[in-house]
C-alpha positions in Angstrom: 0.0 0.0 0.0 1.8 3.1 -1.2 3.0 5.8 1.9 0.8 9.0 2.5 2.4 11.9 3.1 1.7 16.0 3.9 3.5 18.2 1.9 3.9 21.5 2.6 2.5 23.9 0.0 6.3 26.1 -1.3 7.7 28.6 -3.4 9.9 27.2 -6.0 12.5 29.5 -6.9 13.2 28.2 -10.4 9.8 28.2 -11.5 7.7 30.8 -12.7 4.3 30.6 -10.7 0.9 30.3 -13.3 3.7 30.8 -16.4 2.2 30.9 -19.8 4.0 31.2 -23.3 7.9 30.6 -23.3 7.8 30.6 -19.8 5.2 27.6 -19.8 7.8 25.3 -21.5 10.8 26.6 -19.2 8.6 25.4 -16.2 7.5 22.7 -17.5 11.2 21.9 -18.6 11.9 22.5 -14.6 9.2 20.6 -13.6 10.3 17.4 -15.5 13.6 17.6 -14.4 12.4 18.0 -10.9 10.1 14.7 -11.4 12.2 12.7 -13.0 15.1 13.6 -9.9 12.8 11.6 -7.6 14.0 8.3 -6.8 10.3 6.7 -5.6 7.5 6.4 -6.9 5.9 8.3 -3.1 8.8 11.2 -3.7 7.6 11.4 -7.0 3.6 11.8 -5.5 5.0 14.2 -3.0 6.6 16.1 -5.6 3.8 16.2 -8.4 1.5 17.7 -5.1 3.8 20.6 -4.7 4.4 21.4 -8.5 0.7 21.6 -9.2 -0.3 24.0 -7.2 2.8 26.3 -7.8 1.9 25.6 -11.9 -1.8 25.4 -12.4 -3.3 28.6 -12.2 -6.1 29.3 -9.7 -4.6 26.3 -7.4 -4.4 26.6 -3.8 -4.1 22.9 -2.8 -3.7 19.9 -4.5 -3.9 16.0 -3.5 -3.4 12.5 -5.3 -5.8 9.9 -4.6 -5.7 6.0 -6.0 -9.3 4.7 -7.0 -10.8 1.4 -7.7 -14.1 -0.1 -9.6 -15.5 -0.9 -6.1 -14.8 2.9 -4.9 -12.1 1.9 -2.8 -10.1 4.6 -2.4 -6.6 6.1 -0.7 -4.8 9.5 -0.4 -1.0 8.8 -1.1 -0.2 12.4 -1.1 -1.7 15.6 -0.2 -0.1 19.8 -0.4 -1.7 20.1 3.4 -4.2 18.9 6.0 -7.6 21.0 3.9 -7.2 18.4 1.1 -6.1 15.4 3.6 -9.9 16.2 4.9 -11.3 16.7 1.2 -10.0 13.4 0.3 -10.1 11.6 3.5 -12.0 7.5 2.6 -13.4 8.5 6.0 -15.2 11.4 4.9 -19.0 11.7 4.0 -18.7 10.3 0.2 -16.6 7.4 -0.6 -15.1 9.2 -3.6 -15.9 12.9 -4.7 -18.8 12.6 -7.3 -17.0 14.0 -10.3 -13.8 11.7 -10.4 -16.0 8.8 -11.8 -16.2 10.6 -14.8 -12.4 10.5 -14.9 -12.9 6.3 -16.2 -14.0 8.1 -19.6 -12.5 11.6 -19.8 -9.3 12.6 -19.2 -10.0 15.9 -17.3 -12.9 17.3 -15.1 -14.2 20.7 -13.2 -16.3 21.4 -10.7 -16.9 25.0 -11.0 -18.7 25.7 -7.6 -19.5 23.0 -5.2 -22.2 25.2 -3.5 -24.1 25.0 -6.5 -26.8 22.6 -6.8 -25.3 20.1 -8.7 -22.0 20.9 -6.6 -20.2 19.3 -3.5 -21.9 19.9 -0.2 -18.9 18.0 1.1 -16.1 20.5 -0.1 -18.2 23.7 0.3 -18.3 22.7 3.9 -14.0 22.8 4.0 -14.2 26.2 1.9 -13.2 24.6 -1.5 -15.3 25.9 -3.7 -13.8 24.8 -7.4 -12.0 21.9 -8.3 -9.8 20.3 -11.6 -9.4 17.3 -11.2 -7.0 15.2 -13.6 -6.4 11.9 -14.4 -2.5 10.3 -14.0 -3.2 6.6 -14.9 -6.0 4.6 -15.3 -7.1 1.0 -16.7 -9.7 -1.7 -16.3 -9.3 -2.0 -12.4 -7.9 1.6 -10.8 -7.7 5.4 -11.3 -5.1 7.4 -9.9 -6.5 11.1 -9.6 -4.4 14.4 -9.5 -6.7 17.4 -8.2 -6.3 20.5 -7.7 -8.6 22.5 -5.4 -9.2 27.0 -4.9 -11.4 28.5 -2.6 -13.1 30.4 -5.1 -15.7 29.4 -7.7 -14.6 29.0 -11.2 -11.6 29.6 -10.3 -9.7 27.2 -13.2 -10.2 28.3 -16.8 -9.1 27.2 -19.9 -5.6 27.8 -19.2 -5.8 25.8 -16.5 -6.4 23.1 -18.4 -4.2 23.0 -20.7 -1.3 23.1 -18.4 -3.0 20.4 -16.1 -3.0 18.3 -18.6 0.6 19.1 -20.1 1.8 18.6 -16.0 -0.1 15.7 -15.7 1.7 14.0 -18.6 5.5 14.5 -17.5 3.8 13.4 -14.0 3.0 10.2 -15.3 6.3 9.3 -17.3 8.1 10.1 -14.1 5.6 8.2 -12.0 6.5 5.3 -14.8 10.0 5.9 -14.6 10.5 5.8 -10.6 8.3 2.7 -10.3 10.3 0.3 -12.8 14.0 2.1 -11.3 11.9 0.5 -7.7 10.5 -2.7 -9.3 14.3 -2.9 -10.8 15.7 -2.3 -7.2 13.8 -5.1 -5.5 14.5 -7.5 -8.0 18.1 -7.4 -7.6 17.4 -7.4 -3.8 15.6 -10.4 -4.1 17.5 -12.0 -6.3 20.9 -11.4 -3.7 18.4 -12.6 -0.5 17.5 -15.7 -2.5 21.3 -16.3 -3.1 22.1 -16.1 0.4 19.3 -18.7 1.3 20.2 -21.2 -1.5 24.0 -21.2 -0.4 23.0 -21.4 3.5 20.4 -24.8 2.8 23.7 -26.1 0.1 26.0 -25.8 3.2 23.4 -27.2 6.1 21.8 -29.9 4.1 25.2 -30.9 1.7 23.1 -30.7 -1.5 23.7 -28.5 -4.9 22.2 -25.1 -6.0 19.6 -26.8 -7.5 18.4 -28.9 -5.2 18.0 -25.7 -2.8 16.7 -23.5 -5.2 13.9 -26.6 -5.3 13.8 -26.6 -1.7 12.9 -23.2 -1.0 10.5 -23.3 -3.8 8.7 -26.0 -2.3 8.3 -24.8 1.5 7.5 -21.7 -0.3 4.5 -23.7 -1.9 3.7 -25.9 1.2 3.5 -22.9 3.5 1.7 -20.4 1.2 4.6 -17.5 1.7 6.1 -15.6 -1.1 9.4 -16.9 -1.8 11.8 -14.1 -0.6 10.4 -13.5 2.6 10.8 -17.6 3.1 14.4 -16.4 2.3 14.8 -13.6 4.5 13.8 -16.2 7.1 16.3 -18.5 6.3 18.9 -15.7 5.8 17.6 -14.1 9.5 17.6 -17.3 11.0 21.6 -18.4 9.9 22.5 -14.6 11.3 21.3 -14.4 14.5 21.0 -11.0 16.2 
């Protein structure tokens, strides 16, 4: 289950805040480079939080929430505690009634949620607009980017466009970190499984083989994923 985390809304010397034109593609250009530095998949959520409400115009706060079909849903990373609340499972909706139509559309606003068709739920925190933006989605889970203002209407066009733009170099870097990580624990494995082979070809006087096929079998017997019936061998040989 990926880490939440509270990130506190900054200034980011380097960027220009709500750029358009030229400066729009220097920021960007900053902001990928600024992505793409993070070395997890969370840093890269905790990064993405604090970009977008620095880039999008008319943002104030900004959170990132993973959906499923069965409205399941967690905050991995929020700009501060207002969108912790907005976002919170534990609040009076499962999910905020607009980012369903984020399975079909890439993009959606809420222009005012004390409107009738609005958000009683966000009104009541003093969020009156929202744009919310899809990262990644496919048959089974959404992951949501949305920015929030205390105003009404208070993300145009513009906003739009560079939401979009943002949320694109979001997702490669979100891509990037998370095979670097799946990259990272495969090695690790790989080295813990090592260690457990060559302790059971020591103890029990048999070849790789024959403990590879031994730890895949009490893996199998016991229902426990393979490397942590390493790490048990491995902890169990080392003594603390």
């Amino acid at each position: 289950m990926p880490k939440r985390f509270v990130v506190t809304a900054s200034e980011f010397s380097d960027l220009p805040r709500f750029p358009v034109g030229f400066e729009l593609a220097e920021a960007l250009t900053v902001a990928a480079r600024q992505l793409h530095d993070t070395i997890t998949p969370h840093n890269t959520l905790r990064t993405a939080v604090r970009l977008a409400v620095h880039l999008l115009p008319g943002a104030e706060h900004a959170g990132i929430s993973v959906l499923d079909r069965s409205d399941h849903r967690r905050t991995v990373a929020w700009s501060d505690e207002v969108v912790r609340a907005a976002e919170s499972p534990n609040g009076a909706r499962a999910a905020r009634p607009y980012w369903d139509q984020l399975w079909h559309a890439p993009v959606v606003h809420l222009d005012d949620s004390e409107s009738e068709d609005g958000d009683g739920d966000l009104a009541d925190l003093g969020l009156r607009s929202a744009l919310a933006l899809r990262l990644r989605a496919d048959r089974r889970r959404l992951t949501v980017l949305t920015a929030y203002a205390r105003k009404p209407r208070a993300f145009d066009e513009a906003a739009t466009r560079i939401g979009r733009l943002f949320t694109a170099h979001v997702s490669l870097a979100l891509d990037s970190a998370t095979v670097r990580e799946q990259l990272t624990e495969a090695m690790r494995t790989r080295d813990l499984i090592g260690q457990a082979t060559g302790i059971l070809m020591e103890r029990l006087n048999i070849d790789a083989a024959e403990a590879f096929d031994s730890l895949v079998r009490a893996s199998q017997r016991e229902n426990i994923k393979l490397r942590d019936l390493a790490r048990r061998v491995v902890d169990a040989n080392n003594p603390t």
